[in-house]
TORPA-4810 file (N, C-alpha, C, O; in nm, 3 decimals):
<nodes>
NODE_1_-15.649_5.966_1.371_-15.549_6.007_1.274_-15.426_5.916_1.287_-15.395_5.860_1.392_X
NODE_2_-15.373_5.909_1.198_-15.244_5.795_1.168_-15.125_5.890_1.229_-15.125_6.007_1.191_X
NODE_3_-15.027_5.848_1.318_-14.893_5.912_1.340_-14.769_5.826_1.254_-14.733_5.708_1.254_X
NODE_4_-14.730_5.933_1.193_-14.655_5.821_1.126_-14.527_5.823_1.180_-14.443_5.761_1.114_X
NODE_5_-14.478_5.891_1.309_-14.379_5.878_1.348_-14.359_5.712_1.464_-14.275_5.669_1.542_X
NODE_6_-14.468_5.678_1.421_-14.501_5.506_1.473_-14.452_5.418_1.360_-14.443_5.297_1.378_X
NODE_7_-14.425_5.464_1.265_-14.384_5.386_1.151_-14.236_5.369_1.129_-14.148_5.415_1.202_X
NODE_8_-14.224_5.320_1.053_-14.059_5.279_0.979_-14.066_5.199_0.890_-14.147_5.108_0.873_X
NODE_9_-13.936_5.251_0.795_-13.919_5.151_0.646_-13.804_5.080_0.630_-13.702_5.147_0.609_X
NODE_10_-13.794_4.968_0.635_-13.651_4.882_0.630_-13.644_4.864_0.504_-13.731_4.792_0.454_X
NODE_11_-13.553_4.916_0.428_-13.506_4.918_0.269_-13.397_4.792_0.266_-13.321_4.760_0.356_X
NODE_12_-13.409_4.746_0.166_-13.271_4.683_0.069_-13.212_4.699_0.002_-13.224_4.624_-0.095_X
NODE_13_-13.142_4.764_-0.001_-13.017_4.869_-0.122_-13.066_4.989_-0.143_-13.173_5.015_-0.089_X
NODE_14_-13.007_5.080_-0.219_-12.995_5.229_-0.222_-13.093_5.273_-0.350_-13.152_5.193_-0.424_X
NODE_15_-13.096_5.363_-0.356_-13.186_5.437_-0.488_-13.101_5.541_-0.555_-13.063_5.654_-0.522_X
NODE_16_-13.080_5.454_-0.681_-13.028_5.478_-0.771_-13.086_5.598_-0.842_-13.067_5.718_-0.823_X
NODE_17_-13.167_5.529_-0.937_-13.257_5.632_-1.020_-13.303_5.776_-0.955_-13.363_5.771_-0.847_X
NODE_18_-13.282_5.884_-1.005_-13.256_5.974_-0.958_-13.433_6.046_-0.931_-13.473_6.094_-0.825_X
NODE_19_-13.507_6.035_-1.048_-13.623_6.029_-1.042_-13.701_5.999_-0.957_-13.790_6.075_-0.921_X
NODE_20_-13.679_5.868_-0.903_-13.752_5.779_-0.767_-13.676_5.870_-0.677_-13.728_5.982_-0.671_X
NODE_21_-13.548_5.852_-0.592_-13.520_5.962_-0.538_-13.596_6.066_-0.492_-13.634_6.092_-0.378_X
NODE_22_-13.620_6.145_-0.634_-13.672_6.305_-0.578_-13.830_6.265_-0.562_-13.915_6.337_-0.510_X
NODE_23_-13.854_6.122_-0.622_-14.044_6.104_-0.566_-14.027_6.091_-0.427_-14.102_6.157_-0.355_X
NODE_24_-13.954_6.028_-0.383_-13.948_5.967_-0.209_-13.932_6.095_-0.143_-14.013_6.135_-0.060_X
NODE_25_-13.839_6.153_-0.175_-13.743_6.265_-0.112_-13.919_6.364_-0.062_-13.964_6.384_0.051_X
NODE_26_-13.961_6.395_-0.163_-14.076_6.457_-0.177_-14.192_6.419_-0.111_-14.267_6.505_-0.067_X
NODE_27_-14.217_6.301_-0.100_-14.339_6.267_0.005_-14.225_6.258_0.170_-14.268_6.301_0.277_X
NODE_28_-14.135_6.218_0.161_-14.065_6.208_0.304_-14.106_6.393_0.378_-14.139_6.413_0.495_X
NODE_29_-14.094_6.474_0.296_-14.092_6.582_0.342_-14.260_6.626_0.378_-14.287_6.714_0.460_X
NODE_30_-14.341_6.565_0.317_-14.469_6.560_0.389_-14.496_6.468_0.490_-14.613_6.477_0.527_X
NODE_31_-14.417_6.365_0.563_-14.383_6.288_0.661_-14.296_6.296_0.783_-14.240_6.203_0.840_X
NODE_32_-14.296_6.419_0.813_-14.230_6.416_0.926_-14.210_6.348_0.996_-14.316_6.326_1.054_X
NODE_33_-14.098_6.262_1.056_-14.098_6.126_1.149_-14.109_6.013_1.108_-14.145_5.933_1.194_X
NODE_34_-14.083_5.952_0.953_-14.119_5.863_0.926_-13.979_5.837_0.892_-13.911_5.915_0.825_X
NODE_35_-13.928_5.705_0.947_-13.826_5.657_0.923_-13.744_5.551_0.790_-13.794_5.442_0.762_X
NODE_36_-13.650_5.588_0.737_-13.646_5.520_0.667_-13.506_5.469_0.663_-13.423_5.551_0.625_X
NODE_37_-13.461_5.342_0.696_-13.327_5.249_0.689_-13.277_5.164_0.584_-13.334_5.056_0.563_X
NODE_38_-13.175_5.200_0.512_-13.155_5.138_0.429_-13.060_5.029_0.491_-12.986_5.051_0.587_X
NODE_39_-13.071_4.921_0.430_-12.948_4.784_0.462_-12.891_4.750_0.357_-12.965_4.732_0.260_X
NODE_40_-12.710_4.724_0.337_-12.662_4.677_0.199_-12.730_4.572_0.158_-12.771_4.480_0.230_X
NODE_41_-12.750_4.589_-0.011_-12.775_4.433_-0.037_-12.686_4.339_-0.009_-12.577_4.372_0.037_X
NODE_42_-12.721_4.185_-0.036_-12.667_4.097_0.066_-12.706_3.952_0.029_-12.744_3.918_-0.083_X
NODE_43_-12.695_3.890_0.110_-12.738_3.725_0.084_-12.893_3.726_0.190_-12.884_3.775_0.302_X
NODE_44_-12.981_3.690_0.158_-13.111_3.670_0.269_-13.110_3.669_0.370_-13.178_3.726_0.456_X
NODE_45_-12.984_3.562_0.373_-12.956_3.552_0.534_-12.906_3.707_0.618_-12.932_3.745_0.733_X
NODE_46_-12.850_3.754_0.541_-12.739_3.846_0.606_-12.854_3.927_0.639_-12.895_3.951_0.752_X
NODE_47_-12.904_3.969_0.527_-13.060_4.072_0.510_-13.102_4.048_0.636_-13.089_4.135_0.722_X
NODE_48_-13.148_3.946_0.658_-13.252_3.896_0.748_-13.225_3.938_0.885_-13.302_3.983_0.970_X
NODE_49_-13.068_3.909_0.889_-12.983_3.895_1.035_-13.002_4.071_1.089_-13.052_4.121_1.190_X
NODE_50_-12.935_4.130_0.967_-12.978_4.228_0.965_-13.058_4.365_1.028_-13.042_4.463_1.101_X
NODE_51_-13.154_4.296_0.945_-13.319_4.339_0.958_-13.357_4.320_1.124_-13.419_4.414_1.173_X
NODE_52_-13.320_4.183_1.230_-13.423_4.126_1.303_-13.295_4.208_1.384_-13.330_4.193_1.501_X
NODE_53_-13.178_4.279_1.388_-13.149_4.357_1.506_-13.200_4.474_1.492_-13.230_4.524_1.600_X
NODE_54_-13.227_4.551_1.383_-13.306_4.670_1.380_-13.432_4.713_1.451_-13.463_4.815_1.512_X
NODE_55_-13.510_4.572_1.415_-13.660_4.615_1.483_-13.668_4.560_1.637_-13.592_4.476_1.683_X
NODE_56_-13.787_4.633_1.714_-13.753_4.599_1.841_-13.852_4.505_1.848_-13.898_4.467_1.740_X
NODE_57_-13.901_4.451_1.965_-14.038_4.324_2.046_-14.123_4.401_1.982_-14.156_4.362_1.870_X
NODE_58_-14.184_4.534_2.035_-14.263_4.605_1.997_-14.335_4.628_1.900_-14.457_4.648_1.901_X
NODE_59_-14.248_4.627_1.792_-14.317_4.645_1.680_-14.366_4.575_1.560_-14.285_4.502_1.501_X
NODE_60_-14.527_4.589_1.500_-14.512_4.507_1.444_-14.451_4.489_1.268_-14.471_4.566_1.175_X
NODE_61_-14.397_4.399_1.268_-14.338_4.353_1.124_-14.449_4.338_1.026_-14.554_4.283_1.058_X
NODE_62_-14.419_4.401_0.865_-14.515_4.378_0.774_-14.437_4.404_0.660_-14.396_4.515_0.625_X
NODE_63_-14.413_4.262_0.586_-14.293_4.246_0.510_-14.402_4.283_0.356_-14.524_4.271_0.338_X
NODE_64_-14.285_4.331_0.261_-14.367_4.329_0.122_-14.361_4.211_0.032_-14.271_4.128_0.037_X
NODE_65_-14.435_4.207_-0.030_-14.406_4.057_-0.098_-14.549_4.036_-0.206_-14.667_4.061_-0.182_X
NODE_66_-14.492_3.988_-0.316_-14.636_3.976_-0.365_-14.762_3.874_-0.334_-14.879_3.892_-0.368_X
NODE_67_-14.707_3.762_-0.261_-14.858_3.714_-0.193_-14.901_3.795_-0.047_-14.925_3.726_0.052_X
NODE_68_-14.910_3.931_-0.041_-14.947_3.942_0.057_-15.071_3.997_0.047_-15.130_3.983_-0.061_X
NODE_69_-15.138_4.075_0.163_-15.268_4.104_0.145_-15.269_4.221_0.094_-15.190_4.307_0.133_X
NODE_70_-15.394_4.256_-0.038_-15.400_4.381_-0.138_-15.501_4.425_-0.103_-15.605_4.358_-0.100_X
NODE_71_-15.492_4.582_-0.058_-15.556_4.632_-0.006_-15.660_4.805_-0.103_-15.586_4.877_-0.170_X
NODE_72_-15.753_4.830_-0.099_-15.737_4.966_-0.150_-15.694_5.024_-0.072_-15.660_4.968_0.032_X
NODE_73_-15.671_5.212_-0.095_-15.587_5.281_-0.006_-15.654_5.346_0.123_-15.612_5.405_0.223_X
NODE_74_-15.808_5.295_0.060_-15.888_5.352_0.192_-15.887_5.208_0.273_-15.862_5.237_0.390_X
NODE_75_-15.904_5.067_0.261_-15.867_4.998_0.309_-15.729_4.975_0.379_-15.720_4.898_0.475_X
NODE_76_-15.619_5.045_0.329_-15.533_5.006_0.402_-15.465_5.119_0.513_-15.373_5.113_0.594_X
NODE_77_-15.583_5.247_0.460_-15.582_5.368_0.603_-15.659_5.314_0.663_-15.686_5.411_0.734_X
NODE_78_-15.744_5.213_0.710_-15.815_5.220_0.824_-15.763_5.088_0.875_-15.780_5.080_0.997_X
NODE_79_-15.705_4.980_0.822_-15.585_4.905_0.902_-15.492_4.972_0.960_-15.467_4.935_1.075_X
NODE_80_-15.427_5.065_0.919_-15.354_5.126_1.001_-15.392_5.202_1.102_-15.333_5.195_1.210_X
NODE_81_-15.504_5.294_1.081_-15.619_5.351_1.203_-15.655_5.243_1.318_-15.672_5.258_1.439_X
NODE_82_-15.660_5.130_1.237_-15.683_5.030_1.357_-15.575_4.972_1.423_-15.580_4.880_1.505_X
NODE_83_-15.493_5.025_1.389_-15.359_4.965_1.462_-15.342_5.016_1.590_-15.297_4.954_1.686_X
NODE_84_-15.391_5.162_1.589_-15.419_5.247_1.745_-15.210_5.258_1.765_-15.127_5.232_1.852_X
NODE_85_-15.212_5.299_1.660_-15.030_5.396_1.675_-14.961_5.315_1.759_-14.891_5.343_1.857_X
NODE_86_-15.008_5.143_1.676_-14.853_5.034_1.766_-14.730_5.106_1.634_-14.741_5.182_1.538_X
NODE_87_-14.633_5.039_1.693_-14.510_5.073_1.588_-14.484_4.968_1.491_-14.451_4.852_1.514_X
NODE_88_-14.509_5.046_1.340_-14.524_4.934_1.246_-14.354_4.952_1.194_-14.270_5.041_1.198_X
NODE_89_-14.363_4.800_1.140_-14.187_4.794_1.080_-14.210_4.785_0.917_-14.245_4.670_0.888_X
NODE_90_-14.202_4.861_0.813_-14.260_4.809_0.678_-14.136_4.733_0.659_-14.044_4.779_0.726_X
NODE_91_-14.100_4.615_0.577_-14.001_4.576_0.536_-13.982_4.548_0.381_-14.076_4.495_0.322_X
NODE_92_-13.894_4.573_0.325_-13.859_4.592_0.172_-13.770_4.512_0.074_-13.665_4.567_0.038_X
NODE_93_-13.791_4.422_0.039_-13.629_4.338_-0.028_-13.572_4.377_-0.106_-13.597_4.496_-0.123_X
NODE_94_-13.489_4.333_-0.181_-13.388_4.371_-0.288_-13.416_4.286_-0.372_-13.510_4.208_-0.365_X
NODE_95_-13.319_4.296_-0.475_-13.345_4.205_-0.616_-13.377_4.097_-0.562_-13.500_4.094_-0.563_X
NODE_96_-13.324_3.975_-0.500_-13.370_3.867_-0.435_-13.478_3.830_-0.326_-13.491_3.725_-0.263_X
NODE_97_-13.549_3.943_-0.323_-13.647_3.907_-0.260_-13.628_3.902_-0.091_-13.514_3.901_-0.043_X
NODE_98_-13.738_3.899_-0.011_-13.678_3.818_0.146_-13.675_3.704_0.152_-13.722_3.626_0.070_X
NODE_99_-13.608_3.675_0.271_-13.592_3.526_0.290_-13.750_3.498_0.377_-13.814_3.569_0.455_X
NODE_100_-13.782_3.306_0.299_-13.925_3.281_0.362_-13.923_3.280_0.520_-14.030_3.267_0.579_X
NODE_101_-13.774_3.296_0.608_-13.853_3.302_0.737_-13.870_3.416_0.814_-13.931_3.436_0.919_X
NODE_102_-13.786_3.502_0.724_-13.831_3.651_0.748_-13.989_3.650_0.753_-14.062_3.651_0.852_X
NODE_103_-14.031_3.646_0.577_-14.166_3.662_0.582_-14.257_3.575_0.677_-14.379_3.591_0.684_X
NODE_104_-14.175_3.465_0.761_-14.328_3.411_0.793_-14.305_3.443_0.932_-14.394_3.394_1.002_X
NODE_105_-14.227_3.500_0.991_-14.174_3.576_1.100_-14.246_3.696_1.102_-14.280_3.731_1.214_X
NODE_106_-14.281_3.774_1.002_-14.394_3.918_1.014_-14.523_3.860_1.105_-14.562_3.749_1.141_X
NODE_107_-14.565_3.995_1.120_-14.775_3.991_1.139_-14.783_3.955_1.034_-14.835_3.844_1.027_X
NODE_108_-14.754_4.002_0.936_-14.863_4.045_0.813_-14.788_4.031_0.695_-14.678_3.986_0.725_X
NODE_109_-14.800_4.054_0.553_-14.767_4.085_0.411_-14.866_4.151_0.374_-14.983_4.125_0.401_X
NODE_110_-14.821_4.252_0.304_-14.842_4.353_0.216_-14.782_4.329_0.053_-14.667_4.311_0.014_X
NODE_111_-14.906_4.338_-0.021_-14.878_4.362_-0.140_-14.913_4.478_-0.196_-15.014_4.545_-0.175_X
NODE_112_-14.800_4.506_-0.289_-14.893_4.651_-0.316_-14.934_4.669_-0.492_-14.951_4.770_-0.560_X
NODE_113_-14.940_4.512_-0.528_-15.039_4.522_-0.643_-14.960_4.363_-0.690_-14.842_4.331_-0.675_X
NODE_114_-15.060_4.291_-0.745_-14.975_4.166_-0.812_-14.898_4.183_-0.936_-14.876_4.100_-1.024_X
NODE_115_-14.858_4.315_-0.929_-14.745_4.324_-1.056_-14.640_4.318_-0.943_-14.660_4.322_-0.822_X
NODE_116_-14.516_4.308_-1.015_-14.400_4.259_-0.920_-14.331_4.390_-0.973_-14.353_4.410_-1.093_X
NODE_117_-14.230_4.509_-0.892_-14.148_4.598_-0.881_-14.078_4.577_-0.831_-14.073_4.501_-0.734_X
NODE_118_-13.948_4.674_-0.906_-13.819_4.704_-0.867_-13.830_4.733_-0.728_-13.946_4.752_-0.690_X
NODE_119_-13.735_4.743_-0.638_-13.701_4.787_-0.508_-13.787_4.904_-0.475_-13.888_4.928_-0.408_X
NODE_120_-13.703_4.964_-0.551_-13.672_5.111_-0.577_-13.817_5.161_-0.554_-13.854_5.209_-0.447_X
NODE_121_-13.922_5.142_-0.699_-14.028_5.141_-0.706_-14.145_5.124_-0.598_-14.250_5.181_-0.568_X
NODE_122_-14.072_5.020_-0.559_-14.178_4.940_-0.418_-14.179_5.057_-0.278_-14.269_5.089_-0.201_X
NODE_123_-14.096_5.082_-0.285_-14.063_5.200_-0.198_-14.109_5.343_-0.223_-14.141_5.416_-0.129_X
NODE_124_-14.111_5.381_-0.349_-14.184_5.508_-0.351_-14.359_5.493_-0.358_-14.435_5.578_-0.311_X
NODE_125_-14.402_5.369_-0.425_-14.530_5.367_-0.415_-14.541_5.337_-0.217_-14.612_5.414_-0.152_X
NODE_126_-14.482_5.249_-0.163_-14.509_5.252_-0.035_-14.538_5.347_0.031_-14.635_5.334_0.105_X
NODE_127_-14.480_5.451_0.030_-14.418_5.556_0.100_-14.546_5.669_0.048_-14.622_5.717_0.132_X
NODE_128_-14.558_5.702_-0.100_-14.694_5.757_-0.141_-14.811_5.717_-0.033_-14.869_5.795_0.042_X
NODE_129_-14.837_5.544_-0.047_-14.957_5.481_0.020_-14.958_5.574_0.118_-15.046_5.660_0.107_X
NODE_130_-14.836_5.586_0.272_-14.847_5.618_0.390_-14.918_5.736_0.365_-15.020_5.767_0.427_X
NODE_131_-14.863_5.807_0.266_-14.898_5.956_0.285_-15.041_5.956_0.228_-15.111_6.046_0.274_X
NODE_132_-15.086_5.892_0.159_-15.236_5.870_0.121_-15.289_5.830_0.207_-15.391_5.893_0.235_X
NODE_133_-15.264_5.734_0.278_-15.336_5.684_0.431_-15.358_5.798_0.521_-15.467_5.819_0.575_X
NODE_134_-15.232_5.887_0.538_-15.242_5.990_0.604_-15.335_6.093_0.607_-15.395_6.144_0.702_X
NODE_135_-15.338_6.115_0.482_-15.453_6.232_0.421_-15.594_6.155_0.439_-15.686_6.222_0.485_X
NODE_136_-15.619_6.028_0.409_-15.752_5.995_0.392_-15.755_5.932_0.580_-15.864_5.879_0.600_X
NODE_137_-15.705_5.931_0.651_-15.786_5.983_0.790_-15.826_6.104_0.849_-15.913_6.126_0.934_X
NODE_138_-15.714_6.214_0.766_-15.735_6.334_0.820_-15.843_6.430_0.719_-15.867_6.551_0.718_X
NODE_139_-15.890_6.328_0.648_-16.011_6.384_0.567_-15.943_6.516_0.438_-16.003_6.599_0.369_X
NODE_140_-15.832_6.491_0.449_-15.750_6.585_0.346_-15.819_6.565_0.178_-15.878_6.459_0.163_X
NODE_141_-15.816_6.628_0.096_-15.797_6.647_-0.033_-15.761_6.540_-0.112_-15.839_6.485_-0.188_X
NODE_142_-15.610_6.498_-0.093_-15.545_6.450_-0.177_-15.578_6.331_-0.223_-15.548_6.292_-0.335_X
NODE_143_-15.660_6.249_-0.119_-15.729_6.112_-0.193_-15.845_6.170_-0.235_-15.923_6.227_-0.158_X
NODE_144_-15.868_6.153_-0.417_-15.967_6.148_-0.474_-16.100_6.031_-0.486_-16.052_5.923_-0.519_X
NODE_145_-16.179_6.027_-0.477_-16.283_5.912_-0.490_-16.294_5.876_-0.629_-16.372_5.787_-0.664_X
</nodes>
């Protein structure tokens, strides 16, 4: 089973839209322990500078971005099953994107579809995923076939 109190979300600016909001707000509360940090938007650099005092040695980094690897959701619960509850860092940009040595500084990239989204957006589908990952190790309901 996935712990998601091994996880964390490094955001880039705030959530506006009130809508997204109460989507996040709403899966956070089926997430107990799952962290989520927002950082002002900023210049890349700053982002970046940021970002790399937040996370510790430990954990690993998996920045979003659209060349990263696209996964289905049962594919990307059993990457995380296989992670064996190291501490993952999700990371999130802002209008500008991350900076490339952020991203090439991660394990990994994550895409979470080759359409390109708002922040905002990127974050509530993220955050859904976990909780879909969640359910589809624990053999729950909520992922349909």
């Amino acid at each position: 089973m996935i712990n998601i109190s091994h996880y964390k979300i490094i955001a880039i600016g705030k959530i506006k839209k009130k809508w997204i909001y109460q989507g996040i707000e709403m899966y956070l509360k089926r997430l107990p322990g799952l962290k989520v940090i927002e950082i002002k938007d900023n210049t890349q650099i700053k982002e970046e500078h940021s970002i790399k005092e937040i996370i510790s040695k430990n954990e690993i980094l998996v920045t979003l971005n659209e060349n990263g690897q696209i996964f289905t959701s049962k594919q990307l619960a059993t990457k995380l099953l296989n992670s064996h509850n190291q501490n993952i860092t999700f990371v999130i940009g802002g209008a500008s994107g991350l900076s490339p040595s952020l991203i090439s500084y991660a394990s990994w990239q994550l895409s979470l579809s080759p359409l390109t989204f708002p922040h905002e957006i990127a974050r509530l589908l993220l955050i859904e995923q976990l909780y879909r990952a969640k359910t589809i190790t624990q053999g729950g309901p909520y992922h349909k076939e």
